[in-house]
C-alpha positions as CSV (number, residue, x, y, z in Angstrom):
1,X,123.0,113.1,110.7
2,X,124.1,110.3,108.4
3,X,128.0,109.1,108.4
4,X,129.4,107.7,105.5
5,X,131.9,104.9,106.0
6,X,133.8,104.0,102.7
7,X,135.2,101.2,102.3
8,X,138.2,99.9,99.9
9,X,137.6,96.3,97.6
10,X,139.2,95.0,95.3
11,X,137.5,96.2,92.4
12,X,135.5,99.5,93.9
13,X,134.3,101.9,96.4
14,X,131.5,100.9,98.4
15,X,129.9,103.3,100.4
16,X,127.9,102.1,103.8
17,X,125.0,104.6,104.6
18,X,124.6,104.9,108.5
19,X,122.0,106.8,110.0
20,X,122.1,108.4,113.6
21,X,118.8,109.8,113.1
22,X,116.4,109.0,110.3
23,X,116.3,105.8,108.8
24,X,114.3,107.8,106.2
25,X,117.2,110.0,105.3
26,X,119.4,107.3,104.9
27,X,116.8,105.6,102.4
28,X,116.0,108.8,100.4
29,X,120.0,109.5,99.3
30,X,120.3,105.6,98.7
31,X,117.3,105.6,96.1
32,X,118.6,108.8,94.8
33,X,122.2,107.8,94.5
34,X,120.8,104.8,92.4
35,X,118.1,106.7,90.5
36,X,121.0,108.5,89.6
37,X,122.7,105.5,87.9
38,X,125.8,106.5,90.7
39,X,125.1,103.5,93.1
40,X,124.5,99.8,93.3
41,X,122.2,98.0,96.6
42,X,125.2,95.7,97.6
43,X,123.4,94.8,101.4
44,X,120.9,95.9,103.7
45,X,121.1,95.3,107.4
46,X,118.8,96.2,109.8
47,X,119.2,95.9,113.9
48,X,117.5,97.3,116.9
49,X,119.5,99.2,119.4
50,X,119.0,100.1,123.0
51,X,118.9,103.6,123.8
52,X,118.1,105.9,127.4
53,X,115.4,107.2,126.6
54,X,115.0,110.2,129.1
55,X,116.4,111.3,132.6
56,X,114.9,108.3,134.3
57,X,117.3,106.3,131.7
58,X,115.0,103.8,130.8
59,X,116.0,102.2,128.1
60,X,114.2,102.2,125.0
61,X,114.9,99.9,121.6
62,X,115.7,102.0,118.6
63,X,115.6,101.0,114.6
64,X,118.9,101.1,113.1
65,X,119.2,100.2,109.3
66,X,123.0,99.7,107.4
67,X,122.7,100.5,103.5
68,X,126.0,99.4,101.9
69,X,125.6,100.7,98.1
70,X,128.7,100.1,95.2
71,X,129.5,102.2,92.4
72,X,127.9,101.6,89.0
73,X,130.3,101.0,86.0
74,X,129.7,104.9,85.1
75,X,129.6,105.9,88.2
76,X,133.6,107.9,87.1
77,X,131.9,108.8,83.8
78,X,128.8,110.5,85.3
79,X,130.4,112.6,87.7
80,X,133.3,113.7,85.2
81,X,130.2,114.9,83.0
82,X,128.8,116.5,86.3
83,X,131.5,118.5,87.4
84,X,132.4,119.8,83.8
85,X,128.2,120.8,83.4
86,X,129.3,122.8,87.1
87,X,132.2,124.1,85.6
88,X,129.8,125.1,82.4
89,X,127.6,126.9,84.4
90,X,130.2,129.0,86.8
91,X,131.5,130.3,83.9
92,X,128.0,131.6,82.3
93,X,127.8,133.2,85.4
């Protein structure tokens, strides 16, 4: 599961990508949000955690990586062109 946390700035959205799960999943729709041209790396934190592990409740250090990614310049552009290509398509069908 991957929470996203927005954040207002003074000039855009940023969006911090959060995982609870798989660091991997968080990196995938990062690299596909900016292969995209929708996103911008703005900072990448990375931190272990401590987590019980079992039902002994040992506790076991965890990965834990913090992707905060900004709009590109199109990023308003690309998605108006998105949604009306959706809107192109329900009406085909």
């Amino acid at each position: 599961m991957v929470s996203l946390h927005e954040y207002k700035t003074d000039a855009f959205t940023r969006v911090a990508l959060v995982p609870y799960m798989a660091i991997s999943t968080v990196v995938s729709i990062a690299e596909i949000l900016k292969n995209n041209g929708l996103a911008t790396e703005k900072k990448i934190m990375t931190s272990t955690v401590d987590v019980k592990e079992d039902m002994r409740g040992r506790p076991v250090q965890k990965a834990n990586i913090e992707i905060v990614l900004g709009k590109t310049v199109n990023f308003d552009e690309l998605m108006i062109t998105e949604q009306n290509d959706g809107n192109n398509l329900q009406e085909q069908n």
